[in-house]
C-alpha positions in Angstrom: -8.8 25.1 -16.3 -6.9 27.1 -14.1 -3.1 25.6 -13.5 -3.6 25.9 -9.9 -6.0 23.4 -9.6 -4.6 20.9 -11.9 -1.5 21.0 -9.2 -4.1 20.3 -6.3 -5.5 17.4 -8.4 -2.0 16.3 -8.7 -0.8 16.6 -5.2 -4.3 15.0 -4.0 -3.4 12.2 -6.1 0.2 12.1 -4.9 -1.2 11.8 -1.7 -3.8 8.9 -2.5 -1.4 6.9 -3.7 1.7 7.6 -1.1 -1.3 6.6 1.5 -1.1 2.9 0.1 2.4 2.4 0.1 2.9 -0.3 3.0 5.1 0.6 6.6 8.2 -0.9 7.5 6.8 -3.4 9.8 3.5 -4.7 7.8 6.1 -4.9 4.4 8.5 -6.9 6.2 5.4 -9.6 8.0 4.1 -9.7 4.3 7.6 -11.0 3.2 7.5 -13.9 6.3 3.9 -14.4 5.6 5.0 -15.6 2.2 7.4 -17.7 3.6 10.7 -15.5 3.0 13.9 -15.3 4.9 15.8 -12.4 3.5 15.4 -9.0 2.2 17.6 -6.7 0.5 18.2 -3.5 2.0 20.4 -0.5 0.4 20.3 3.2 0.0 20.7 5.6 -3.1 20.1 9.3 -4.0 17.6 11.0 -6.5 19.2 13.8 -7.7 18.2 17.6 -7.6 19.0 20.7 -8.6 20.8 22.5 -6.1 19.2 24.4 -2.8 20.2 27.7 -2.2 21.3 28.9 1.3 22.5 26.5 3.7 20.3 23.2 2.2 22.8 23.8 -0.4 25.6 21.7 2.2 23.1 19.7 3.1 21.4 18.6 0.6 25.3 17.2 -1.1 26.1 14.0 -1.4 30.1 13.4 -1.0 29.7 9.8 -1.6 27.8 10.4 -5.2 29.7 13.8 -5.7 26.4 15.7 -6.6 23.6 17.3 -4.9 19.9 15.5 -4.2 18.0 13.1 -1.6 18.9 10.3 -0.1 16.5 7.4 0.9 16.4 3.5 1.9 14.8 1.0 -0.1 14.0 -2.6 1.2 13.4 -5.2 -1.5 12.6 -8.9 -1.8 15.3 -11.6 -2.2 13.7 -11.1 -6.4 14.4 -7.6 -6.2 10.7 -6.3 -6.3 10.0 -3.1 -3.8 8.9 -3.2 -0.8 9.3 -0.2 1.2 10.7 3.3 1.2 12.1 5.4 3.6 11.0 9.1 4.5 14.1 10.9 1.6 16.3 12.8 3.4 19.3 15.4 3.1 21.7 14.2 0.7 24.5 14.1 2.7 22.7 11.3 5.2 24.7 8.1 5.3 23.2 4.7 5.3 23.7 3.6 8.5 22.4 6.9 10.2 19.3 6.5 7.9 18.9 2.9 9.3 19.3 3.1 12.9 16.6 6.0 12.6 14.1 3.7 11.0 15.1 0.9 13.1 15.6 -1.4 10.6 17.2 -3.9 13.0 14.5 -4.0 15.4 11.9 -4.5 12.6 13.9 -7.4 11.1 14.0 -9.1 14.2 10.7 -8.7 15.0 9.7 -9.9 11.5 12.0 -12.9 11.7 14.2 -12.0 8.8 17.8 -11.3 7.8 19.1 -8.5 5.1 21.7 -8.7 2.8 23.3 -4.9 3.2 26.5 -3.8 1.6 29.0 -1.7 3.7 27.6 0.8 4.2 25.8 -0.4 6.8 28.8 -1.7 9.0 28.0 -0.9 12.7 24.7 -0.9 12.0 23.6 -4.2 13.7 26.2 -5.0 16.6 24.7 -7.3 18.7 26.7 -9.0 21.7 26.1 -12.7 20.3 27.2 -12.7 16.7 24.2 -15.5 16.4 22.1 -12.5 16.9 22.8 -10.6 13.6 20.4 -10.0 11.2 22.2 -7.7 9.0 24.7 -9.7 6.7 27.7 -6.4 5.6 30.4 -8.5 4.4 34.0 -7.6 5.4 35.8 -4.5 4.7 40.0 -4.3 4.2 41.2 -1.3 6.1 45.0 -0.4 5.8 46.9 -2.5 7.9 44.6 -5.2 7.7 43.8 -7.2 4.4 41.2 -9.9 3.7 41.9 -13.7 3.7 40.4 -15.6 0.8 37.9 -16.5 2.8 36.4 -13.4 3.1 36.6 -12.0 -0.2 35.2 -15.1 -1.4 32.5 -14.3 1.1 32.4 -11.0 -0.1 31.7 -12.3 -3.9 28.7 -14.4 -2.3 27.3 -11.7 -0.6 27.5 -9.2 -4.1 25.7 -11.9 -5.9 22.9 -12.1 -3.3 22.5 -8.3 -3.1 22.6 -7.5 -6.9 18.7 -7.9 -7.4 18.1 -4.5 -5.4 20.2 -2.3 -8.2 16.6 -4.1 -10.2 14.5 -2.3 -8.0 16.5 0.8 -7.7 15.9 1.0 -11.5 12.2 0.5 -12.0 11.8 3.3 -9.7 14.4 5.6 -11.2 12.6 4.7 -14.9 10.1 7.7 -13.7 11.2 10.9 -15.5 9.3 12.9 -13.0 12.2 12.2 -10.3 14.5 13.9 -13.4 12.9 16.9 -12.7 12.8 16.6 -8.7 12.9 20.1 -7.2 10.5 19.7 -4.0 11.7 19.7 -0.2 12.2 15.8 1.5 8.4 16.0 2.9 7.1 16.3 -0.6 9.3 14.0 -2.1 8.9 11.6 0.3 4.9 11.6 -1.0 6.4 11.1 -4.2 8.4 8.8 -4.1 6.0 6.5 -1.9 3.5 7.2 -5.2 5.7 6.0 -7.2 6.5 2.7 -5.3 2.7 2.1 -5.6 3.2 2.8 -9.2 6.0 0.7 -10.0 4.6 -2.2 -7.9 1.6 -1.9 -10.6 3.9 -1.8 -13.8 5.7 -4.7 -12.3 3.1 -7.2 -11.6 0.5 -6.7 -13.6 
């Protein structure tokens, strides 16, 4: 059999599955359906090999100190997936990532909260502090430190968000995304497959 169609037949069935991985909107009213008040939300990179030209830049990640893609996970308060971004250039920072999916318009429609590690201070400002959905924790900058309090807080918070470094890892278990040499639009198909996927393995 030819090698060109085997790749069709793979890509078709990339595309089949990435079709069934849930939006933003209908993941999060699945979560409140169930009766949940909180989601985890977090970003990470897939590494790849490097881009030549200018995606080369773009495509680094300063914070991980290596080239790939970066995307957004949500998961549940268990730390089961629930929705992925669109993967974009490496060198995309959580909170730009999040105010372009308009994660805090989602969550408030939804009726939830998210536990979100600093990465995504700024992210949810609202003018009532009653109005925040996003939950960042505090950061110590130079002149200022924190109070007990707050690192206490802090501690809280870390506990709350570790089940999303679960879900980070199911996913990452794929050896495909080892190997991951496509542009974002592909691996955005892909990675949405593979969601699909690793909801399967998990719950069945």
């Amino acid at each position: 059999m030819p090698e060109s169609t085997l790749r069709r037949w793979r890509d078709e069935m990339v595309g089949l599955l990435a079709a069934k991985a849930p939006r933003l909107d209908r993941a999060l009213k699945r979560i409140a359906k169930r009766g949940g008040e909180v989601v985890l939300v977090d970003g990470t990179l897939i590494p790849t090999q490097r881009r030549t030209g200018s995606e080369d830049r773009r495509n680094y990640s300063g914070k991980h100190h290596r080239h790939g893609l970066h995307f957004l996970a949500l998961t549940d308060e268990r730390g089961r997936l629930i929705w992925i971004s669109a993967a974009r250039q490496g060198r995309t920072h959580d909170a730009k990532a999040a105010r372009h999916d308009h994660i805090v318009e989602q969550l408030k429609a939804a009726g939830l909260g998210a536990l979100a590690d600093l990465g995504f201070l700024g992210v949810d400002n609202p003018e009532n502090p009653d109005d925040q959905v996003i939950v960042t924790g505090y950061k110590a900058t130079r002149y200022r430190k924190l109070t007990p309090n707050q690192k206490q807080a802090n501690r809280v918070l870390a506990a709350g968000r570790a089940p999303v470094e679960h879900g980070f890892a199911h996913l990452k278990n794929w050896r495909i995304l080892t190997r991951l040499r496509i542009d974002p639009a592909r691996a955005t198909a892909l990675l949405r497959a593979l969601l699909v996927l690793t909801d399967l393995e998990v719950n069945r």
